[in-house]
C-alpha positions as CSV (number, residue, x, y, z in Angstrom):
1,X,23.6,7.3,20.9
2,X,21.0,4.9,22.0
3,X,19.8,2.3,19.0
4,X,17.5,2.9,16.8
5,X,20.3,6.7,16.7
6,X,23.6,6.0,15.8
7,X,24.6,9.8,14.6
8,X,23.5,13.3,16.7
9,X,21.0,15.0,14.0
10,X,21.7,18.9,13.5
11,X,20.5,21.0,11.2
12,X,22.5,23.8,9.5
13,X,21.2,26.6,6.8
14,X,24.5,26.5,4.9
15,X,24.6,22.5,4.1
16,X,22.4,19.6,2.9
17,X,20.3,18.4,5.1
18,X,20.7,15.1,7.1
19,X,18.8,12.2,5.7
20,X,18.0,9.0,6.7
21,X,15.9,6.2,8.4
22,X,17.0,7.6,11.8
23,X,15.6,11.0,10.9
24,X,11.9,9.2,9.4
25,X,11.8,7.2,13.2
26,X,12.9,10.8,14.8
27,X,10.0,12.9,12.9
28,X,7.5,9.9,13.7
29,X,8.3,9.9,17.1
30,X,8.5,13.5,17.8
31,X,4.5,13.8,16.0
32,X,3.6,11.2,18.6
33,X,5.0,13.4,21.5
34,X,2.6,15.9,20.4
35,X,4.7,18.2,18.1
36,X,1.9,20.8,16.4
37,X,1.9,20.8,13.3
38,X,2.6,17.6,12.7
39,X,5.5,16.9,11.2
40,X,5.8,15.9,7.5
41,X,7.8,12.7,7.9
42,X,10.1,12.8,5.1
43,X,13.6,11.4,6.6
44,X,15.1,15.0,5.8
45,X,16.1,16.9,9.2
46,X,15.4,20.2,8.3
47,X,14.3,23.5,10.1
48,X,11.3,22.2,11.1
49,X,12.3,18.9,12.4
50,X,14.7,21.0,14.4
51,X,12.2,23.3,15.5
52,X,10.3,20.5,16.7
53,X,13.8,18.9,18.8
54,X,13.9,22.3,19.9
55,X,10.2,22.4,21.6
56,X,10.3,18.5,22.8
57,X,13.8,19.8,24.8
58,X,12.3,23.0,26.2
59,X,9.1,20.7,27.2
60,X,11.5,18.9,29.9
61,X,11.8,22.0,31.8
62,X,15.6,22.3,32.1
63,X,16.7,18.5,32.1
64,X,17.5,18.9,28.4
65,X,19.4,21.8,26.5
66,X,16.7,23.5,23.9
67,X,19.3,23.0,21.3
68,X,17.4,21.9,18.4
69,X,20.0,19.1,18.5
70,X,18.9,15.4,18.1
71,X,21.8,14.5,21.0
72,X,22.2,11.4,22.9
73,X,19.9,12.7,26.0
74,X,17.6,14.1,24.0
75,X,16.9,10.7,21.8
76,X,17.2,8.5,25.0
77,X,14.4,11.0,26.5
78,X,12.6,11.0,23.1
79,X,12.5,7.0,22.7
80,X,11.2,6.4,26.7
81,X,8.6,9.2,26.1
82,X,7.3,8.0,22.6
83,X,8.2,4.4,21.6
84,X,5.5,2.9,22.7
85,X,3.0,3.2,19.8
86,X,-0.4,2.8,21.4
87,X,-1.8,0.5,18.9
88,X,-4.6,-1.5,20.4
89,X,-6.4,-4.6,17.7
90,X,-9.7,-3.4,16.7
91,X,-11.5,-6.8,16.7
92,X,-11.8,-6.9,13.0
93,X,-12.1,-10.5,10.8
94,X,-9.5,-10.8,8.5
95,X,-12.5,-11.7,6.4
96,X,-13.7,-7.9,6.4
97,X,-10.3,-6.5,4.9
98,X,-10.2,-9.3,2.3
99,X,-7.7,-11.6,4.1
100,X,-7.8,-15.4,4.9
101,X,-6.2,-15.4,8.3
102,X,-5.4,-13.4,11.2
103,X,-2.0,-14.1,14.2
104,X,-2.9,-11.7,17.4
105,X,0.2,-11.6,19.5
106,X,-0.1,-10.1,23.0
107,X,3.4,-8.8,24.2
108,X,4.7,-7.6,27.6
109,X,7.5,-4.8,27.6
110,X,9.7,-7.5,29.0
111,X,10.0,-9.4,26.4
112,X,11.4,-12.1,28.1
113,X,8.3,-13.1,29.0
114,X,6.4,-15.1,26.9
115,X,2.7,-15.1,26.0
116,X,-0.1,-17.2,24.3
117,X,-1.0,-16.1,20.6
118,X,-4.2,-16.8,18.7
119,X,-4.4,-18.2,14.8
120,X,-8.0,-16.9,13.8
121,X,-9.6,-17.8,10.4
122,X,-11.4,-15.1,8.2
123,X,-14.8,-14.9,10.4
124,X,-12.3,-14.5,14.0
125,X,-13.4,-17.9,14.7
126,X,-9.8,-19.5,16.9
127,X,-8.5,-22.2,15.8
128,X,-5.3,-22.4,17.3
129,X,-3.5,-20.9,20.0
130,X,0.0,-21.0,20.6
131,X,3.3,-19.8,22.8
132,X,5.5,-17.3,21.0
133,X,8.3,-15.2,22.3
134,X,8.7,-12.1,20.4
135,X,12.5,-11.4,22.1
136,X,15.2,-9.8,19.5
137,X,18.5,-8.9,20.9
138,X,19.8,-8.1,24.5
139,X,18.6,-4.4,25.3
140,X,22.4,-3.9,25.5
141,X,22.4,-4.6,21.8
142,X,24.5,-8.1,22.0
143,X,23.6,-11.5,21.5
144,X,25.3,-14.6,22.8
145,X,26.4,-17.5,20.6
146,X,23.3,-19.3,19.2
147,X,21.4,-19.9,20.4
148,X,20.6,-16.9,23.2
149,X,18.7,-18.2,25.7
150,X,19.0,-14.6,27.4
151,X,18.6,-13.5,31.0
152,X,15.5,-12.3,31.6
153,X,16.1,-8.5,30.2
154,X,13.9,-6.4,28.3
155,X,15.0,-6.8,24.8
156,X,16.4,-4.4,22.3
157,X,14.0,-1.8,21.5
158,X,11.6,-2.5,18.5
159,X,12.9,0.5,16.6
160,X,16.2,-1.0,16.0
161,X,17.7,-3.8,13.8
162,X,17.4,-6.8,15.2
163,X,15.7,-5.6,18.3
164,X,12.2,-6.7,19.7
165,X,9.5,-7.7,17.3
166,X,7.7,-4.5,16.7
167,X,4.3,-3.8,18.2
168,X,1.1,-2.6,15.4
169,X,-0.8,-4.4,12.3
170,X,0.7,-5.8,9.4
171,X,0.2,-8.3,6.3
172,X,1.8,-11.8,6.3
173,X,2.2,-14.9,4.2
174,X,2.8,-18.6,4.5
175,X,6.1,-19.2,2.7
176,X,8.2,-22.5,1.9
177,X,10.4,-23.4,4.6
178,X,13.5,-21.5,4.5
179,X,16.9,-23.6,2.8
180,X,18.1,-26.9,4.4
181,X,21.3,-25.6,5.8
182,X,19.8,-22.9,8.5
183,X,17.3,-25.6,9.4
184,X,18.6,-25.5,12.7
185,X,17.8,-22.1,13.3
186,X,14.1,-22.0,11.3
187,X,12.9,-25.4,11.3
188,X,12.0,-27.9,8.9
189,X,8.4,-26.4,8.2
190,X,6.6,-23.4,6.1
191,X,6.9,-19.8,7.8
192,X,4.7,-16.7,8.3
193,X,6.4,-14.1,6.8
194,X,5.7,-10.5,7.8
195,X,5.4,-7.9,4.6
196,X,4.1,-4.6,4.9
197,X,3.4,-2.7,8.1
198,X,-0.1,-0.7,8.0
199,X,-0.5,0.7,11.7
200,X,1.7,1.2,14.8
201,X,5.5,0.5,14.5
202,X,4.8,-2.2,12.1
203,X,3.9,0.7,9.9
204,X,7.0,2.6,10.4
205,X,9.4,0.1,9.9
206,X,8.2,-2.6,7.7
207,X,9.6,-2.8,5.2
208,X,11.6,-0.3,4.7
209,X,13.4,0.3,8.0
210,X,13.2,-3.3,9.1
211,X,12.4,-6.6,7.2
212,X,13.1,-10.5,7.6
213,X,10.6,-10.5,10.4
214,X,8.9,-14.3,10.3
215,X,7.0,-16.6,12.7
216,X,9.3,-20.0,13.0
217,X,10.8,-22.2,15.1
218,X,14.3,-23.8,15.1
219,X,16.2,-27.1,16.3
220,X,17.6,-25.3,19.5
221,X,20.4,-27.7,21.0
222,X,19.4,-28.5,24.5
223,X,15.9,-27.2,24.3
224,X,12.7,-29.2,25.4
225,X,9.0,-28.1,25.7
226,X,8.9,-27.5,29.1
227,X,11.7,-24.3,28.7
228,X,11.6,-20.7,27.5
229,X,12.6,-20.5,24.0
230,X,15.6,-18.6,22.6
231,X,15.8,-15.0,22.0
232,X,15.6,-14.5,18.0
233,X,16.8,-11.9,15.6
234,X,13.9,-9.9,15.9
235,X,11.0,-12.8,14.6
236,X,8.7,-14.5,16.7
237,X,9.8,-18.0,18.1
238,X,7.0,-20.9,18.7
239,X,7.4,-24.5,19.5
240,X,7.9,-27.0,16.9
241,X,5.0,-28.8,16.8
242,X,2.7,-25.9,16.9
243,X,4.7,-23.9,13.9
244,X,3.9,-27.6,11.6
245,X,0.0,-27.3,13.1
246,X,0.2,-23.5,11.7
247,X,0.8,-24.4,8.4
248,X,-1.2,-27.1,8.0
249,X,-4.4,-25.2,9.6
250,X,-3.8,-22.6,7.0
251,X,-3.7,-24.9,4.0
252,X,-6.9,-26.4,5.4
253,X,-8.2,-23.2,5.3
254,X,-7.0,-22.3,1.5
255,X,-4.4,-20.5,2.1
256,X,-1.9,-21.1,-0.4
257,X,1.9,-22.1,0.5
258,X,4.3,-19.6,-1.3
259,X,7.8,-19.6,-2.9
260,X,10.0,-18.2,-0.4
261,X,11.5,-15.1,-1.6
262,X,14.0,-14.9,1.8
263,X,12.6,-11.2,2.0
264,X,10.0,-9.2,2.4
265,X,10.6,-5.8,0.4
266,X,9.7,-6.0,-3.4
267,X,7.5,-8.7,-1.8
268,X,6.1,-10.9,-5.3
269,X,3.1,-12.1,-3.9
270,X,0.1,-10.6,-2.6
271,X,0.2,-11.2,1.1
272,X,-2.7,-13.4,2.5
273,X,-2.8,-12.6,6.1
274,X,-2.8,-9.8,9.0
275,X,-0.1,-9.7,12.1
276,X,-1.5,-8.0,15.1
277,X,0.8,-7.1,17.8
278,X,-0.3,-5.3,20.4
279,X,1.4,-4.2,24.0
280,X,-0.9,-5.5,26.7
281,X,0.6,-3.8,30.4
């Protein structure tokens, strides 16, 4: 089965029904393919989730069997017809939603390719930008010894652990850096943390699918400026030096430096930032 799907999803009268993060990402994804009603995304696969399998298979006109079974061609066809989101940023201050900061990340569906990010204060106003790489896993799921430089693939779909950092709006903070002994792999400095998805992917995964998502940088051995950085476990990757300006241009603007609570579910703070990610080709 292709990641985020790791189990065929069947429905049955006479037994329980299957349950499960796979099924919540299955219902969300099948709504967005136009399923009518929409489904009530509940993470059980029950007779109408089925139904809905059922319609999305009969919609291919043959290339799929109208089962009603979640199979492997069936949830590869589902994930290239209806991953992609559509989220677009709507241009609004952090300011107007009661936030101190904003971090707009453009992305490419290579992910490989890296782009130029934005820190805006409360009123949009930019006072940094900065390159990021937003690169989890290889779309074959693996990932070399650390750290992955990788070869130029797509990246392993946002849905799936680990995989590309997902697309849509969400809060983050400014935490402590993370502990001395994975310095090499974070860097020295404060990180964004990402908390709680509100639109797009972001709002179907985080945090209760996905979590651990932060903006950081690392002590990569044999990495200078003038290179691509390397692939991540699903955070965003910037240079050094502009990770330490990050921090320090958010103090400057208030914004308070956290405790680091190495997660982002049961988050004990109240997040004082917005993430926009958003798929620009």
């Amino acid at each position: 089965m292709p990641a985020p799907f790791y189990r065929e999803l069947v429905y049955a009268e006479d037994s329980a029904d299957l349950s499960g993060n796979d099924v919540t990402i299955a219902q969300t994804l099948l709504n967005r393919w136009g399923r009518q009603p929409l489904l009530v995304v509940d993470g059980d696969f029950g007779h109408a989730s089925a139904a809905a399998v059922k319609g999305f298979q009969a919609s291919a006109r043959g290339q799929l069997e109208a089962s009603g079974i979640l199979d492997e061609p069936t949830a590869a066809a589902l994930l290239d017809c209806c991953l992609a989101d559509g989220y677009r940023d709507s241009g609004e201050s952090a300011g107007s939603q009661g936030f101190l900061y904003k971090v707009l990340v453009p992305v490419h569906q290579n992910r490989s390719v890296e782009t130029t990010a934005k820190l805006l204060d409360a009123n949009n106003t930019e006072l940094l930008s900065f390159r990021v790489r937003a690169h989890g896993h290889r779309d074959d799921g693996s990932a070399e010894d650390w750290p992955d430089f990788g070869d130029g693939d797509f990246g392993l779909n946002e849905l799936s652990s680990d995989g590309n950092t997902p697309t849509g709006l969400a809060t983050i903070d400014l935490n402590s850096p993370e502990p001395a002994d994975v310095e090499e792999e974070y860097g020295p400095y404060p990180i964004n943390r990402v908390v709680q998805g509100l639109q797009g992917n972001m709002g179907l995964l985080l945090s209760d699918i996905r979590s651990g998502i932060l903006l950081h940088t690392g002590e990569w051995p044999g990495w200078d400026a003038s290179m691509d950085m390397p692939n991540s476990d699903g955070c965003l990757h910037a240079h050094p030096d502009d990770v330490d300006a990050i921090w320090q241009a958010l103090v400057a603007l208030g914004v308070q430096i956290n405790d680091n609570p190495y997660s982002s579910k049961d988050y004990p703070y109240t997040p004082q930032g917005l993430i926009s990610v958003e798929l620009v080709e």
